[in-house]
LODO-968445 format. One record per residue (C-alpha): residue in three letters; chain; x, y, z. Coordinates in nm, 4 decimals. Example, Ala and Ser with C-alpha at 12.3 -4.5 7.8 and 13.67 -1.06 7.14 Angstrom:
<sites>
SITE,Ala,A,1.2300,-0.4500,0.7800
SITE,Ser,A,1.3670,-0.1060,0.7140
</sites>
This chain:
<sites>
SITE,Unk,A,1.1840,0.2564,1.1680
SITE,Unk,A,1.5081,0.3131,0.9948
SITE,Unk,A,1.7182,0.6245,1.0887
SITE,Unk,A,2.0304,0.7243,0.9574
SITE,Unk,A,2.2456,1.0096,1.1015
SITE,Unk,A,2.4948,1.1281,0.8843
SITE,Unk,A,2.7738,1.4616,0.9391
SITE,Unk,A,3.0767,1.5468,0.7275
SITE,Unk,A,3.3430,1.2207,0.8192
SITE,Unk,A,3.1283,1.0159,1.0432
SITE,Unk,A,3.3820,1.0306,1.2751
SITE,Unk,A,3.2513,1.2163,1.5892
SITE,Unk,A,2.8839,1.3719,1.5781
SITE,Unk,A,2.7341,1.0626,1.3967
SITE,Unk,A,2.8951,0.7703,1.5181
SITE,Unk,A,2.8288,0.9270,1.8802
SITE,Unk,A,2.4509,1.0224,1.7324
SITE,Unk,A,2.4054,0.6320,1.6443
SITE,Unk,A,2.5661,0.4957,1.9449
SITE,Unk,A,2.2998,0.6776,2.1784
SITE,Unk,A,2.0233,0.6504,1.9423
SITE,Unk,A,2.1095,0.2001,1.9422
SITE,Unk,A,2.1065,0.2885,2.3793
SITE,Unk,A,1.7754,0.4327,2.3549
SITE,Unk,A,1.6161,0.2055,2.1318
SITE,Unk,A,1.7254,-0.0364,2.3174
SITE,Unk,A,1.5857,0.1296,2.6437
SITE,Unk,A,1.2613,0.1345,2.4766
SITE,Unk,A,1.2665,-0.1839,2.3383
SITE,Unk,A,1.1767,-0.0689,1.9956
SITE,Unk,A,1.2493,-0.2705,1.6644
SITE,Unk,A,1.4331,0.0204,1.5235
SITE,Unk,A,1.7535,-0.0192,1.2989
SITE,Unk,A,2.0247,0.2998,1.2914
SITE,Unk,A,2.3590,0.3582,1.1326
SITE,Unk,A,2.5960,0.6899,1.0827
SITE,Unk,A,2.7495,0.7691,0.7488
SITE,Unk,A,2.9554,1.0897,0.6302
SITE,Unk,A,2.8995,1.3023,0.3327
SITE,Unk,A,3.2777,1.2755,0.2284
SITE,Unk,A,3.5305,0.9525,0.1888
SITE,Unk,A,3.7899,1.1002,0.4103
SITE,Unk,A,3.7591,0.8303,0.6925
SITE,Unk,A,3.6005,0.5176,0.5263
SITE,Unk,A,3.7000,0.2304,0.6811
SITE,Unk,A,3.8064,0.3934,0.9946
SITE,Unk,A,3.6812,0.3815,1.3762
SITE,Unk,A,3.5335,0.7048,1.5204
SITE,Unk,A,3.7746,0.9368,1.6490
SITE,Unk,A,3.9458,0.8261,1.9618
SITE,Unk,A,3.8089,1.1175,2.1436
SITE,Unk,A,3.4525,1.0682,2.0273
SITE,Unk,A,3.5307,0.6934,2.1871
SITE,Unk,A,3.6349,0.8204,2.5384
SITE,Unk,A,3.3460,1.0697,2.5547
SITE,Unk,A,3.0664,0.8168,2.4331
SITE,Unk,A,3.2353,0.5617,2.7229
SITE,Unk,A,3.2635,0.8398,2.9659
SITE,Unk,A,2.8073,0.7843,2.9388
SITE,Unk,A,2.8147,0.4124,2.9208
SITE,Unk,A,2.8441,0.3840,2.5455
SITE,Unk,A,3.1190,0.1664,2.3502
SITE,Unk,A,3.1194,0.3352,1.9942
SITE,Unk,A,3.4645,0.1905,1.9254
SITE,Unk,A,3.3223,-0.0697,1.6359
SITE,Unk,A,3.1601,0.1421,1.4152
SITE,Unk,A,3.3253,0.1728,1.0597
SITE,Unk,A,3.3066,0.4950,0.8695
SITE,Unk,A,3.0708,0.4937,0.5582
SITE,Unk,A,2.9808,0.7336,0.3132
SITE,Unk,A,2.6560,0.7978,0.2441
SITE,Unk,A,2.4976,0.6052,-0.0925
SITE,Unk,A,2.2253,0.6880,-0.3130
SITE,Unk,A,2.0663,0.3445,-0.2022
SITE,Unk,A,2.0281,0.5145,0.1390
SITE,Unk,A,1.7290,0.7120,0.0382
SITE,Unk,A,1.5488,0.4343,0.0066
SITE,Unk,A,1.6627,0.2222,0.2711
SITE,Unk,A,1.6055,0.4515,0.5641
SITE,Unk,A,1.2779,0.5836,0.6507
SITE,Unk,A,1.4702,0.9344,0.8205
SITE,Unk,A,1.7620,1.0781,0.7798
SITE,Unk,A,1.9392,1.3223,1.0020
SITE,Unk,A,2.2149,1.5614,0.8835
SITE,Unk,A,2.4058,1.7106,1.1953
SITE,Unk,A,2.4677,1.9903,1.0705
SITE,Unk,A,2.3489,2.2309,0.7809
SITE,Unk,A,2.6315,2.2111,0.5149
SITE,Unk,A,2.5984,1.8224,0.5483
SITE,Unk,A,2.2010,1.8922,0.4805
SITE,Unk,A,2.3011,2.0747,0.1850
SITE,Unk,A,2.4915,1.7908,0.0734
SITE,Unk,A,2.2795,1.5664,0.1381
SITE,Unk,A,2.0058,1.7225,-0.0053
SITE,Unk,A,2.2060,1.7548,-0.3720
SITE,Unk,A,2.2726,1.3193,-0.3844
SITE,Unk,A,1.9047,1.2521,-0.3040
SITE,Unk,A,1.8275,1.2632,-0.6847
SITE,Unk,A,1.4374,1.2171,-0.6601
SITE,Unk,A,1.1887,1.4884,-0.4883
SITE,Unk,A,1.0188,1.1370,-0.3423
SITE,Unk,A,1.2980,1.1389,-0.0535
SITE,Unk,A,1.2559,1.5338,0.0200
SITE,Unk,A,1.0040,1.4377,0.3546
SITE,Unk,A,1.2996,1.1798,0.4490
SITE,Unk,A,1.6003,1.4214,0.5349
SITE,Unk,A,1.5678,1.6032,0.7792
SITE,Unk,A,1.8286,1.8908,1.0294
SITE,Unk,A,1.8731,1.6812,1.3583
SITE,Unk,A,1.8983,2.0093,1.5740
SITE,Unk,A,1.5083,2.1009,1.4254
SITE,Unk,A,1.4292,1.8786,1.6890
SITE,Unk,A,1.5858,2.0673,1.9854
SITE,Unk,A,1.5459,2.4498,1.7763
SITE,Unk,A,1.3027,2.3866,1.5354
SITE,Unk,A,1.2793,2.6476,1.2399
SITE,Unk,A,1.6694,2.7712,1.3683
SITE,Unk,A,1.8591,2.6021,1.1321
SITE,Unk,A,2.1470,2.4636,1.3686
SITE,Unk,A,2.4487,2.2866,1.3701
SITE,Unk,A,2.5464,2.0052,1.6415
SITE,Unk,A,2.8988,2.1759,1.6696
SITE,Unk,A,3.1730,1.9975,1.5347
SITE,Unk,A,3.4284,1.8800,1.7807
SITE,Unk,A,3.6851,1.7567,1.5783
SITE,Unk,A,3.8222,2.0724,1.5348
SITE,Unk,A,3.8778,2.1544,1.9126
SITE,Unk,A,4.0400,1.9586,2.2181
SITE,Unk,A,3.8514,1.6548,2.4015
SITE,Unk,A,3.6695,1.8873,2.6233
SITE,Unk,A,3.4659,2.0266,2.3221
SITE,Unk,A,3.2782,1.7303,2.3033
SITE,Unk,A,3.1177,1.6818,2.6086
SITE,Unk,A,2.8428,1.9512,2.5225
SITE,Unk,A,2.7802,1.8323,2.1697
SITE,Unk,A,2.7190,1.4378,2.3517
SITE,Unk,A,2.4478,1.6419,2.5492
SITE,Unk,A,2.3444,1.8140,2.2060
SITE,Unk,A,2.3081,1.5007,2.0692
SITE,Unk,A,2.1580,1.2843,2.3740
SITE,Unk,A,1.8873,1.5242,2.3643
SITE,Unk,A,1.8074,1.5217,2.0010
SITE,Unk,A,1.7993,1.1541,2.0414
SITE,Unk,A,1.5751,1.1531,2.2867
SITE,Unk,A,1.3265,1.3956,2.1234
SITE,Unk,A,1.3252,1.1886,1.8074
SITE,Unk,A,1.2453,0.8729,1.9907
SITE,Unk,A,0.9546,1.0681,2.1584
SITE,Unk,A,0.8103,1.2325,1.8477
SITE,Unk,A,0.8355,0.8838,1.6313
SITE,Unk,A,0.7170,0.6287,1.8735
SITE,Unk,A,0.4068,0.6736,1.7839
SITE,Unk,A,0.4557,0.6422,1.3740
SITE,Unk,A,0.7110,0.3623,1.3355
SITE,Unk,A,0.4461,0.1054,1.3556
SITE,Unk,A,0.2464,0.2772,1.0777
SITE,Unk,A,0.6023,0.3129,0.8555
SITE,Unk,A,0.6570,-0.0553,0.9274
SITE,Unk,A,0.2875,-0.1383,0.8105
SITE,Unk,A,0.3355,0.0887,0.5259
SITE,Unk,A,0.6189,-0.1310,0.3875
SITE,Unk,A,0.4576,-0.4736,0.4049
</sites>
């Protein structure tokens, strides 16, 4: 199983969103791969936001070697799932994904805790350091959610590749 997460800078909600998902995959000792990516170029090439760094430590987590990417056609077919944090990002996404064959791929990562709501993980960048405490918990949650609902399937995507 290949997941990517992906919000507007991948700066804060994704880099934390891979860092936890990598903990838990690792927890389960599942042969998963994950990576973050952002919709726009404004931080390629940098680390995540410093505060996004202290909070992910603050639960055990060092998130302070991810590189900012932007998000590549050639990610459609790469990943198996990929998670926009928040709905303008899905929008986005959902106009670079050129073929109707990677529609079932992309999916709204806060479906999994509100399913059918339509939800943003809030962006933090906006506020002080204390605003991103509760979206860590948004996204530890989510996390843990998709790990439950797809350890059951990634075998069958893995056999469905060979």
């Amino acid at each position: 199983m290949k997941i990517l997460f992906v919000c507007l800078g991948n700066i804060c909600r994704s880099p934390m969103a891979e860092g936890v998902m990598k903990n838990l995959i690792q927890e389960h000792n599942l042969d998963w791969e994950v990576e973050s990516a952002g919709t726009e170029r404004y931080h390629v090439g940098e680390c995540p936001d410093k505060r996004a760094q202290r909070t992910a430590a603050k639960f055990g987590l060092d998130i302070s070697k991810q590189v900012a990417k932007q998000i590549s056609s050639k990610d459609f077919e790469r990943f198996d799932l990929i998670y926009a944090l928040a709905t303008d990002v899905m929008d986005e996404i959902l106009s670079l994904k050129g073929s109707s064959a990677y529609q079932n791929k992309i999916k709204l990562f806060m479906d999994e805790l509100f399913p059918g709501e339509y939800r943003d993980v809030p962006d933090p960048w906006y506020g002080d350091e204390a605003g991103f405490d509760p979206v860590y918990k948004f996204i530890q949650q989510g996390c843990e959610k998709i790990i439950e609902r797809h350890m059951s399937i990634a075998p069958q995507l893995t056999e469905e590749k060979k």
